[in-house]
VEXLUMRO-471365 format. One record per residue (C-alpha): residue in one letter; x, y, z. Coordinates in steps of 0.1 Angstrom, whole numbers, plus 5000, padded with zeros to 4 digits. Each point is the difference from the previous one (the first is absolute). Example, Ala and Ser with C-alpha at 12.3 -4.5 7.8 and 13.67 -1.06 7.14 Angstrom:
! VEXLUMRO-471365
A512349555078S501450344993
***
This chain:
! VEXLUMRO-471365
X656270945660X500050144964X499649794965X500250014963X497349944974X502349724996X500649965034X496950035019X497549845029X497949684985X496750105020X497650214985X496850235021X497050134994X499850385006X498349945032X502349715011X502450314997X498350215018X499249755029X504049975000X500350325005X497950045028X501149745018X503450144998X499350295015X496949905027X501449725011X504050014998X500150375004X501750174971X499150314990X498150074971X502150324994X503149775006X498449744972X499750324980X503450145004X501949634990X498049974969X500950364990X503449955004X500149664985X498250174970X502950294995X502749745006X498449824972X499750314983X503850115003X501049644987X497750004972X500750364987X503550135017X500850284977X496250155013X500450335012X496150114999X496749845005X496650075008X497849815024X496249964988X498049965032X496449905004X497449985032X501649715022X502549805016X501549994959X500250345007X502350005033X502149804982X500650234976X500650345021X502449755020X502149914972X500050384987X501450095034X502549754998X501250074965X499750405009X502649905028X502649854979X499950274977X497549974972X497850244983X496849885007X496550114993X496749865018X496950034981X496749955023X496949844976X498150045036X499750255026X502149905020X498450195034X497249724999X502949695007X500549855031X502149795023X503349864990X499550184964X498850315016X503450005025X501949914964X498750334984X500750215029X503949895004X500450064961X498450345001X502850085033X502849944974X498750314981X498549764970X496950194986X498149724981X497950194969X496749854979X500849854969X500550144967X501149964965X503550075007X500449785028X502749744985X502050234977X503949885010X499249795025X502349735003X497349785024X496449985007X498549845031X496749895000X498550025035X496650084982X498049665008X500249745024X498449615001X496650185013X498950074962X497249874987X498350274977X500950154964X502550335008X498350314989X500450354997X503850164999X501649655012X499549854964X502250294986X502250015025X501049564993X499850064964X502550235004X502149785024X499949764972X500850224974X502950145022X503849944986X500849965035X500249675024X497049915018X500149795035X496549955015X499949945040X498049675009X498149994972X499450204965X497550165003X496749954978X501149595006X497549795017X502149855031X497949675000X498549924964X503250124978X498050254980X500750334995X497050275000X499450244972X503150205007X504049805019X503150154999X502949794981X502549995024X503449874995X501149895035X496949905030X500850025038X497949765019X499549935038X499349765027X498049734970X500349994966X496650114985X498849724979X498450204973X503550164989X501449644988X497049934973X498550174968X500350395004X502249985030X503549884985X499250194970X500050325023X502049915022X503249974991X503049905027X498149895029X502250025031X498649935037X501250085036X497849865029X501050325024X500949805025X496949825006X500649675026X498849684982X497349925029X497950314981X500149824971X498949655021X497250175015X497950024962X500649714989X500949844964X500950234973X497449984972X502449974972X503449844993X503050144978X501149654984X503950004999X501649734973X503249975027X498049845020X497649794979X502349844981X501549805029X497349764990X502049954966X502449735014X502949874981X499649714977X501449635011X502449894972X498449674996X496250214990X498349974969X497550124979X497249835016X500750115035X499450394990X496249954986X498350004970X498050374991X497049954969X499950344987X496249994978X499650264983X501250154962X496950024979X500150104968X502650334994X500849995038X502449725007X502650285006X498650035035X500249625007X503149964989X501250335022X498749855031X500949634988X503950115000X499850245032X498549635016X503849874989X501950285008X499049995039X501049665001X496749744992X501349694986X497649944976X497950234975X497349914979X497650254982X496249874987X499250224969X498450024966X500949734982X501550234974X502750175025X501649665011X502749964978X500950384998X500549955034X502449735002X501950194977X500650325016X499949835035X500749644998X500749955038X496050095001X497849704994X497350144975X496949804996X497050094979X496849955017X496950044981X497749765023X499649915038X501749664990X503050154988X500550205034X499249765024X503449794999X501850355005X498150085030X500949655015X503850044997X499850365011X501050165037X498250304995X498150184972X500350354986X497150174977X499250274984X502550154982X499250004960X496749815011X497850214987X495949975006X498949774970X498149675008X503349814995X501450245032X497049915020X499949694994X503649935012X499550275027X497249775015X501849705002X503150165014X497850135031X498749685003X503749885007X501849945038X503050184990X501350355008X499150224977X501150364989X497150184984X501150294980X498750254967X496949824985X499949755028X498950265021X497550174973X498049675000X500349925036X497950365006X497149834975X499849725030X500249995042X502849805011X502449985025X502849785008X503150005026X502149824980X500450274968X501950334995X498150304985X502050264980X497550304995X501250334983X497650285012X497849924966X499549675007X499850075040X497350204984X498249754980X500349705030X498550235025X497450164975X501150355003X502550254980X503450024999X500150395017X498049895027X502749685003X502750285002X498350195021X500549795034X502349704987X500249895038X496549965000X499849814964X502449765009X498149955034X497049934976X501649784977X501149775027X496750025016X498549894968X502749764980X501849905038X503850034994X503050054992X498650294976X502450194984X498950404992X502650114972X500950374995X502250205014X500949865036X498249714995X497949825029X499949675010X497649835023X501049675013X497549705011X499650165034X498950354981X503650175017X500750214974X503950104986X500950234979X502850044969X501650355000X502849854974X499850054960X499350284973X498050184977X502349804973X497849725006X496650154987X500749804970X498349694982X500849645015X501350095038X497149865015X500749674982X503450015010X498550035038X497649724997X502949794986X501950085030X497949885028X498649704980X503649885000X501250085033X496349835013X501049704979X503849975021X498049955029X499750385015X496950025023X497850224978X499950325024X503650034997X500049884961X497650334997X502250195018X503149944988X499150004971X498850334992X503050105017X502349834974X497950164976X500250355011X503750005008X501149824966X498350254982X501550245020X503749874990X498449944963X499750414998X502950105009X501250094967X496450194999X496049935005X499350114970X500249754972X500149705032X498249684983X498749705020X502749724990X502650275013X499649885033X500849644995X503450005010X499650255025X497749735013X502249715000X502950205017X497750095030X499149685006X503149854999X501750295028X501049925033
***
């Protein structure tokens, strides 16, 4: 069973999960590890020739363990078919053993002489394989092996990295001081959920997957994956067609608050992206001075300004759900209207200064949607934003724990941890979207698919996977230069596909 990046497994493992797989495969159903060994080699040079099939030469970069039998398989393989190929050893290789110690010794029978590193190593090479590092590392890379990736990286020629790149942390998504950049990633028996969040899809480039074979009773025997790959196919089933007799007041009514002074830009943003997925009513509570700007730039948007509690509590009362935070802002006027809003039985989508105040106070409801990005995960859980990055599996754990769910960990591949605490992850969008208002656009989203009656899980969910994937179609034409109302009709098309 092989996959895509586009086409891959939904469940996601912890490095040990993996290796637990792994185990079981071979204690218990009775396939060799040199057999597991051998399939992912030759999966990895089948990828290899597809990827690169003009590659006549290519040197293998081998490390300490099982990585490392991989590598002197695939070298073996390649030498076989013809190829100029060139092992480099970063370890002595007389202190491995078992399956990668058997791999060494059948590559050294083909006549293959692997060498120690130097300068030179990738002058006119067409491929590098990085069989340096497996999952097992968990310490800064010292000594020779931080030249030897900075040249990898600095290398004109392709890169594949078997299981993992090495210098990536397998479980948290973070890289260590030194991770090669590698432009396709061969990955076995569970996808490694640490390689489909912050450093990991930034490193890793193609991700394709075999299993080797392994039954699906090993994969039984550990139970539930930690993570989830969300997949919009299948989320947007809940996105039914519309009866031709329905009206406006059958698809909700979202209250975006927000817009204080200079900010109603990111009201109105999220406002519209409410519309676009299909809410059949919009209203936005704002500075009294923003109102009629408002009607006139969007007049399907029902602006209202709001300067006291009186004015916003009629809105509140014909609202389905409530969105704040976007253009709030912290002034008394923003916490005042933030206090009454939490006060409120609605759904509510908490997002940008919303958040910033609810870290000055504890409070927790199941009935809300959180929208961190890693500087306001930061500020809600009291800490910074590199430590946030550090382990986002473990932040959005926290945030749940703290705030209860669905939270939303924006970045790139962004978590979400549903009511139960099962968390999902995002792998779809682009660096074009570091760029003023997409959050907004987000918030808008899931306040108006919550307000057409989506259960609030799968609001989150699909959600930011409508997000992600019209941004996605939004650039295109390019990331550069992408702006946040770019992905309005990108939005409206996706929910309307069937």
């Amino acid at each position: 069973m092989s996959a895509t990046s586009k086409n891959l497994p939904l469940d996601l493992y912890a490095v040990e999960q993996v290796r637990e797989l792994d185990r079981v495969a071979i204690e218990v159903h009775g396939i060799a590890g040199y057999t597991l060994m051998q399939r992912a080699a030759q999966f990895s040079y089948d990828v290899l020739k597809d990827n690169w099939p003009e590659a006549q030469s290519m040197t293998v970069v081998c490390g300490a363990g099982n990585n490392a039998g991989d590598g002197y398989v695939l070298a073996r393989l390649a030498h076989a078919d013809g190829k100029r190929v060139a092992v480099i050893n970063m370890f002595n290789p007389e202190k491995l053993k078992g399956d990668a110690a058997t791999a060494y010794r059948d590559l050294l029978s083909t006549g293959i002489t692997a060498t120690a590193y130097s300068s030179a190593a990738f002058a006119g090479i067409d491929v590098i394989v990085d069989a340096l590092f497996g999952t097992g590392l968990d310490r800064d890379i010292a000594g020779e092996c931080c030249d030897l990736i900075t040249a990898i990286n600095c290398s004109e020629a392709g890169v594949l990295s078997i299981d993992i790149p090495s210098g990536l942390n397998g479980d948290t998504g973070k890289s260590v001081n030194y991770v090669v950049h590698a432009d396709v990633s061969c990955t076995f028996i569970g996808l490694k959920r640490g390689m489909f969040t912050g450093d990991g899809l930034a490193v890793s480039g193609e991700i394709l997957f075999d299993n080797l074979g392994v039954p699906e009773a090993v994969y039984q025997s550990i139970g539930k994956p930690v993570a989830t790959r969300l997949n919009l196919d299948n989320l947007s089933d809940v996105l039914k067609p519309r009866q031709r007799n329905s009206h406006k007041g059958h698809f909700g009514h979202v209250l975006v608050v927000g817009g204080d002074t200079g900010y109603l830009g990111a009201a109105r943003m999220a406002a519209e992206a409410a519309a676009r997925v299909g809410a059949g009513l919009v209203s936005i509570a704002t500075r009294q001075s923003h109102a009629c700007m408002l009607s006139t730039i969007r007049p399907e948007i029902m602006a209202h300004g709001v300067e006291t509690l009186d004015e916003l509590m009629p809105l509140i009362r014909r609202a389905t759900v409530i969105a704040i935070g976007p253009g709030l802002g912290q002034s008394e006027w923003a916490k005042l209207l933030f206090a009454r809003v939490l006060e409120s039985d609605l759904p509510l989508v908490l997002d940008a200064d919303a958040l910033n105040l609810l870290a000055a106070e504890d409070h927790a409801l199941q009935n809300w949607v959180i929208t961190p990005h890693p500087g306001e995960a930061a500020r809600l859980l009291r800490t910074d934003s590199k430590t946030i990055q550090a382990d986002r599996y473990q932040a959005i754990n926290l945030l749940h724990e703290k705030y209860h769910g669905p939270v939303v960990l924006k970045g790139c591949g962004s978590l979400i941890a549903d009511n139960q605490g099962d968390v999902f992850i995002c792998d779809a969008g682009n660096p074009g979207m570091s760029s003023g208002g997409m959050g907004d656009v987000l918030t808008g989203v899931i306040a108006g698919l919550i307000a057409q009656g989506i259960e609030i899980n799968q609001a989150t969910k699909l959600g930011v996977c409508l997000h992600a994937r019209a941004a996605d179609r939004a650039a295109a034409n390019g990331e550069r230069g992408l702006l946040a109302l770019d992905l309005m009709p990108h939005l409206r098309n996706l929910v309307n596909l069937k």
